[in-house]
C-alpha positions as CSV (number, residue, x, y, z in Angstrom):
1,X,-138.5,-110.2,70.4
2,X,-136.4,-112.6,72.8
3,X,-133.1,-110.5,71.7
4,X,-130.9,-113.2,73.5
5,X,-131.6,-116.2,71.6
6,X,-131.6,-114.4,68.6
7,X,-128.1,-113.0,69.5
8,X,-126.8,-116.0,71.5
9,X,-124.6,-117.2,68.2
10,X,-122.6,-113.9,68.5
11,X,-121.3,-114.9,72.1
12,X,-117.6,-114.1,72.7
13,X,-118.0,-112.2,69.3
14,X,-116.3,-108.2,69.4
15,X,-118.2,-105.8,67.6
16,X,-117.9,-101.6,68.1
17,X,-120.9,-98.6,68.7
18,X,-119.6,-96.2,66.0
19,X,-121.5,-93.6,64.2
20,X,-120.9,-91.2,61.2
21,X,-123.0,-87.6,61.8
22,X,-125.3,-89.4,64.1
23,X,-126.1,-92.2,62.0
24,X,-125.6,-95.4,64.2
25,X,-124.1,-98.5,63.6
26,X,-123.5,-102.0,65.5
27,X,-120.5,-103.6,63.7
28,X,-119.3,-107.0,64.2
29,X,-115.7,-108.6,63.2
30,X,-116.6,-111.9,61.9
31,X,-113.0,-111.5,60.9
32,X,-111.9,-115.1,63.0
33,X,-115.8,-116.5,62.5
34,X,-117.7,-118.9,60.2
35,X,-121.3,-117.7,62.0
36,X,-123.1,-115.3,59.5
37,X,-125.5,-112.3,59.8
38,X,-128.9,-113.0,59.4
39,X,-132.2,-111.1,58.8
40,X,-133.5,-111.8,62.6
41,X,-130.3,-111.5,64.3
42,X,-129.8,-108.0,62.2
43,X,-133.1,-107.2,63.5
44,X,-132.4,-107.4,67.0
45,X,-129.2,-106.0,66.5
46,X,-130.9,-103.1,65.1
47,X,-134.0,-102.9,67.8
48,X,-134.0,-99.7,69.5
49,X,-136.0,-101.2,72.5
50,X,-133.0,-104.2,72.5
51,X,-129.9,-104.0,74.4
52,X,-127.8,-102.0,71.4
53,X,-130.1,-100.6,68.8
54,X,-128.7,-98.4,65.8
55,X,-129.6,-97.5,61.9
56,X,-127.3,-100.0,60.3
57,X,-125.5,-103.2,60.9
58,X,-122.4,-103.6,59.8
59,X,-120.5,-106.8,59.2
60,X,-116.5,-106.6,59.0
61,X,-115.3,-109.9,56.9
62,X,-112.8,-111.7,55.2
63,X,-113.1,-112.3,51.4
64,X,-110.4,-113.8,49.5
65,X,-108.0,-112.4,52.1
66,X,-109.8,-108.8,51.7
67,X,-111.7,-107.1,53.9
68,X,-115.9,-106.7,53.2
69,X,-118.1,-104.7,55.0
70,X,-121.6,-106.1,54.5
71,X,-124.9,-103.7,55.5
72,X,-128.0,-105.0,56.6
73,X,-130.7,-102.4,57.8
74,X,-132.8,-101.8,61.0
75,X,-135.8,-104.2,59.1
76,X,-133.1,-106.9,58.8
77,X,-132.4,-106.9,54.9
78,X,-129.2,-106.9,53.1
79,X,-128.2,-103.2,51.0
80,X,-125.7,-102.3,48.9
81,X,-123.8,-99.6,50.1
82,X,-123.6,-97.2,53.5
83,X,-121.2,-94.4,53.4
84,X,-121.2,-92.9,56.9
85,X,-120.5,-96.9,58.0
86,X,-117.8,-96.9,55.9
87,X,-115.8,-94.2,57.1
88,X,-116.3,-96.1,60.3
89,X,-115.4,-99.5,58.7
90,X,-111.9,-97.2,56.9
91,X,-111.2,-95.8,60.7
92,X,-111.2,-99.2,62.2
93,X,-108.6,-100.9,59.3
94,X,-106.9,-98.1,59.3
95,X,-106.2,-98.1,63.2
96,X,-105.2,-101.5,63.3
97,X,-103.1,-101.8,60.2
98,X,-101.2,-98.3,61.2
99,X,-102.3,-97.5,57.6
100,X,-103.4,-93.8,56.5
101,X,-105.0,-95.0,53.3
102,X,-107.0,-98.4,52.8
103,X,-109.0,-100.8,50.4
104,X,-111.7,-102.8,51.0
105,X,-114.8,-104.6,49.6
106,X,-118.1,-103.7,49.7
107,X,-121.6,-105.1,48.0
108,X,-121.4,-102.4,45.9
109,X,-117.5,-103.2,44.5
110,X,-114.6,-101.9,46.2
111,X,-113.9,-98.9,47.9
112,X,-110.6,-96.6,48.5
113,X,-110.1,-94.6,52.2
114,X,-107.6,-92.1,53.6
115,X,-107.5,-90.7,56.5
116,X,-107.8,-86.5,56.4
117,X,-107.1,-85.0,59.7
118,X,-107.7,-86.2,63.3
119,X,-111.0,-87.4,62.6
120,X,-112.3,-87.0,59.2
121,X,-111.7,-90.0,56.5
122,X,-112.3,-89.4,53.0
123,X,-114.3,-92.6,51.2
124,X,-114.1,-92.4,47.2
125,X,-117.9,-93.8,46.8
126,X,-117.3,-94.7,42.8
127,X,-119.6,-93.5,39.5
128,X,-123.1,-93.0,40.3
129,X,-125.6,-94.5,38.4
130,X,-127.8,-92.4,36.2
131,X,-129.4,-94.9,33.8
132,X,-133.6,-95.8,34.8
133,X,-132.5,-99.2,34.0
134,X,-129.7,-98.6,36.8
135,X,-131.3,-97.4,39.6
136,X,-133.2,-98.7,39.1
137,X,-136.9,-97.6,37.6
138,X,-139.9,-100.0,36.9
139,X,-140.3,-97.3,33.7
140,X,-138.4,-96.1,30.8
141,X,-137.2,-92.6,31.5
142,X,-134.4,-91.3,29.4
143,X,-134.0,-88.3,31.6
144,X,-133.5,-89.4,35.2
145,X,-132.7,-86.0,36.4
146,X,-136.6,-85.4,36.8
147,X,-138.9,-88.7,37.2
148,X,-142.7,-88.7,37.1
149,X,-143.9,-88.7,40.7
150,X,-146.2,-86.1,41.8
151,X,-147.4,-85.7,45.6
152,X,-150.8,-84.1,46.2
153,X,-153.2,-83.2,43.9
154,X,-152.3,-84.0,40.4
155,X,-153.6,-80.2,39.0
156,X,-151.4,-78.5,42.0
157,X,-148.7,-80.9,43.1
158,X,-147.1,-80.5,46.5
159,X,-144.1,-81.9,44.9
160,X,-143.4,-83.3,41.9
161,X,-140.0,-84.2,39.5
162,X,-137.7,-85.4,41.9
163,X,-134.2,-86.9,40.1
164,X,-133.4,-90.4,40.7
165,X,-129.7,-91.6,41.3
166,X,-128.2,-94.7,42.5
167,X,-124.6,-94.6,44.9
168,X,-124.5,-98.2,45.2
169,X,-128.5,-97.6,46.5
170,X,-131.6,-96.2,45.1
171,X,-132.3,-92.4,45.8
172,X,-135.2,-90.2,45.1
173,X,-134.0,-86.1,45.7
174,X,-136.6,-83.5,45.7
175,X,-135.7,-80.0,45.4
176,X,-137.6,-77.5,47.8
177,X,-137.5,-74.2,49.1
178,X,-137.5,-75.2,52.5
179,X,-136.0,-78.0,53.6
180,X,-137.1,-77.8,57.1
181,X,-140.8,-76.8,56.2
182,X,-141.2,-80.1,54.6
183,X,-143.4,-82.7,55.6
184,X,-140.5,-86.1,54.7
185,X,-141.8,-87.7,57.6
186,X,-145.3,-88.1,56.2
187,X,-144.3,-88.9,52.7
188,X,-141.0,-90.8,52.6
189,X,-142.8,-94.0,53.2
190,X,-145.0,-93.5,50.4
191,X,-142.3,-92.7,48.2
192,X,-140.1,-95.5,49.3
193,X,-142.6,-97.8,48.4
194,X,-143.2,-96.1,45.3
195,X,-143.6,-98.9,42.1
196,X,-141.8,-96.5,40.0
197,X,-138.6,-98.4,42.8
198,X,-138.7,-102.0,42.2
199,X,-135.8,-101.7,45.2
200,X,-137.8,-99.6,47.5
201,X,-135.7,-95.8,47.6
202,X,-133.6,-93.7,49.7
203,X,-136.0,-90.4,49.4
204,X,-134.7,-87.0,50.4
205,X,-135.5,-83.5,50.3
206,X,-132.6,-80.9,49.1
207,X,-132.7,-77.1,49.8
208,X,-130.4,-75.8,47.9
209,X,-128.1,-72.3,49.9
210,X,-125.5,-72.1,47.5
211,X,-123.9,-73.0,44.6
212,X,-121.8,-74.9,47.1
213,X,-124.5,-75.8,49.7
214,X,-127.1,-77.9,50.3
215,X,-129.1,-78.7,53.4
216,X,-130.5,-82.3,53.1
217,X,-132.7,-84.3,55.4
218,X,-133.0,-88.2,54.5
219,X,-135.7,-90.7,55.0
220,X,-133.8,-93.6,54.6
221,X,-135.4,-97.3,53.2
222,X,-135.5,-99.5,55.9
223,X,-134.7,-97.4,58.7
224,X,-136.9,-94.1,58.5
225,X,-135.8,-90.8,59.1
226,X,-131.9,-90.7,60.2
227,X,-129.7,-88.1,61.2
228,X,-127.3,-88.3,58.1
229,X,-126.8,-90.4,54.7
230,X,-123.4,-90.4,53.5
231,X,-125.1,-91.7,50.1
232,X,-127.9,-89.9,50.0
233,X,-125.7,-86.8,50.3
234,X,-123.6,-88.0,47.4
235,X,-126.9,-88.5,45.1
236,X,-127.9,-85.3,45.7
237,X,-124.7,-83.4,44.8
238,X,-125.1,-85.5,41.8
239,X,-128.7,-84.6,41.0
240,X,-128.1,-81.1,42.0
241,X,-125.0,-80.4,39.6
242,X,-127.1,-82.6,36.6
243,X,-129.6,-79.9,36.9
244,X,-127.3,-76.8,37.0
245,X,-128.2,-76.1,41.0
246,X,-124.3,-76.2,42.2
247,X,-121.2,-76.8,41.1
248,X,-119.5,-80.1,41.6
249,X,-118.3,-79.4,44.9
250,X,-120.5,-78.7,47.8
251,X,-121.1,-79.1,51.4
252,X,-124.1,-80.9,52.3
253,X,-125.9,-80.1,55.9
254,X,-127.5,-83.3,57.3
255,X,-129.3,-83.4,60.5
256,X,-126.2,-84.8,62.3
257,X,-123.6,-82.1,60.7
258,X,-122.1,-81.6,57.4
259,X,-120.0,-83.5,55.0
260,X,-118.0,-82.3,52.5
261,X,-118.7,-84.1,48.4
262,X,-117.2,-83.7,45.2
263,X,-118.2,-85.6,41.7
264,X,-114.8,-85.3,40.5
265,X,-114.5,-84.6,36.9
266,X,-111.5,-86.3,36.1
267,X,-113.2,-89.7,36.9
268,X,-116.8,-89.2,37.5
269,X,-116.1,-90.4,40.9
270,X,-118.0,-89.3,43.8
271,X,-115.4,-88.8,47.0
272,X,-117.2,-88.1,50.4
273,X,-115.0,-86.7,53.2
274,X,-116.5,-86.4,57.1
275,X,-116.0,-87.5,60.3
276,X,-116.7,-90.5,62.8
277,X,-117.1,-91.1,66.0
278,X,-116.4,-94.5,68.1
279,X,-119.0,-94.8,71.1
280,X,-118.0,-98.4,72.7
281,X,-116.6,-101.2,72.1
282,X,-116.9,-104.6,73.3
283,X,-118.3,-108.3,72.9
284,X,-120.9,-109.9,72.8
């Protein structure tokens, strides 16, 4: 991949390293631009053997005088929503406006921020999505807190009935015993393929501690296995509360370190509180 050409229409651009838990993201202000993100230059972007490399790329725009964080992927296509990025994206609008709360725009509608401590930003991610037709599922299934996939052999399933959720993206969330013992590595690209996903899925495995914990490791779509998944974690406090695992509060261990969720009753809102962490920043 000749990463300069690609990249050679972001020249003079700024952009900032930032990550949320580990999860890595190259964000550029096309604030003051009319040049656009595409698929290739994402790509690069993205390319851990190129000069910046990271999960996600964020954009940081201007809509009808709002801001917009757009999300493309490491494999350069477009997705709906990314919560660890936007923490990151609430961090950097809050900085610059002096601001300890914030709105902004995001594929996936509009989101609301404030700032909780030194470092920690709270992100309300809106209502998930529980409906097949939602998530959504190539299948009629009128209870989408277990779906019909089955890995292994079909009379002794290594694991079978996940619940399927969408937080702005698909998610697949299999309950286990042992998080850690689990082979997601081997079959999150099956399942993210699966045709039951017309959209290709989020898939994660949840060991659940507590009634208010859950260990959780994510294979995201698009990028593989990551250190955290600020939506994945908020599908599967979802799914685990819809099938009487843990209350409606927990905190969920990721690879990269916890974050603290709620599915707030009042609302049905799901609010997602953690930290971030800016690396660099610079221009292009």
């Amino acid at each position: 991949m000749n990463h300069a050409s690609i990249l050679s229409p972001l020249a003079g651009l700024s952009f900032w390293k930032m990550n949320g838990l580990g999860n890595d993201f190259v964000i550029v202000d096309l604030r003051q631009s009319d040049i656009r993100l595409d698929a290739d230059m994402a790509r690069a972007l993205g390319d851990r053997d190129g000069p910046y490399g990271c999960d996600q790329i964020i954009t940081l725009e201007n809509k009808a005088g709002d801001a917009f964080m757009g999300i493309f992927n490491q494999d350069g296509n477009a997705v709906e929503a990314c919560g660890n990025a936007a923490r990151c994206i609430a961090s950097i609008l809050m900085a610059e406006q002096g601001k300890e709360e914030i709105a902004f725009l995001s594929p996936a509608g509009p989101l609301q921020a404030q700032k909780i401590g030194e470092d920690r930003f709270g992100v309300d991610m809106g209502a998930p999505r529980l409906n097949w037709q939602h998530i959504p599922l190539a299948e009629q299934m009128d209870d989408t807190r277990f779906i019909d996939i089955k890995l292994g052999p079909i009379d002794n399933p290594v694991l079978w009935g996940p619940s399927a959720v969408n937080m702005g993206n698909p998610h697949c969330i299999f309950f286990v015993d042992k998080a850690e013992e689990t082979a997601l590595e081997r079959f999150g690209p099956l399942i993210e393929g699966h045709p039951l996903f017309p959209e290709g899925a989020n898939v994660s495995v949840a060991e659940i501690r507590s009634k208010h914990d859950i260990r959780l490791r994510v294979w995201e779509r698009g990028v593989g296995m990551t250190k955290a998944c600020g939506t994945a974690a908020c599908a599967a406090l979802v799914a685990a509360h819809r099938r009487r695992l843990t209350g409606r509060k927990a905190i969920i261990h990721l690879d990269g370190g916890p974050l603290a969720i709620e599915w707030r009753e009042s609302d049905d809102h799901v609010i997602m509180v953690g930290p971030v962490t800016l690396e660099h920043e610079g221009v292009f």
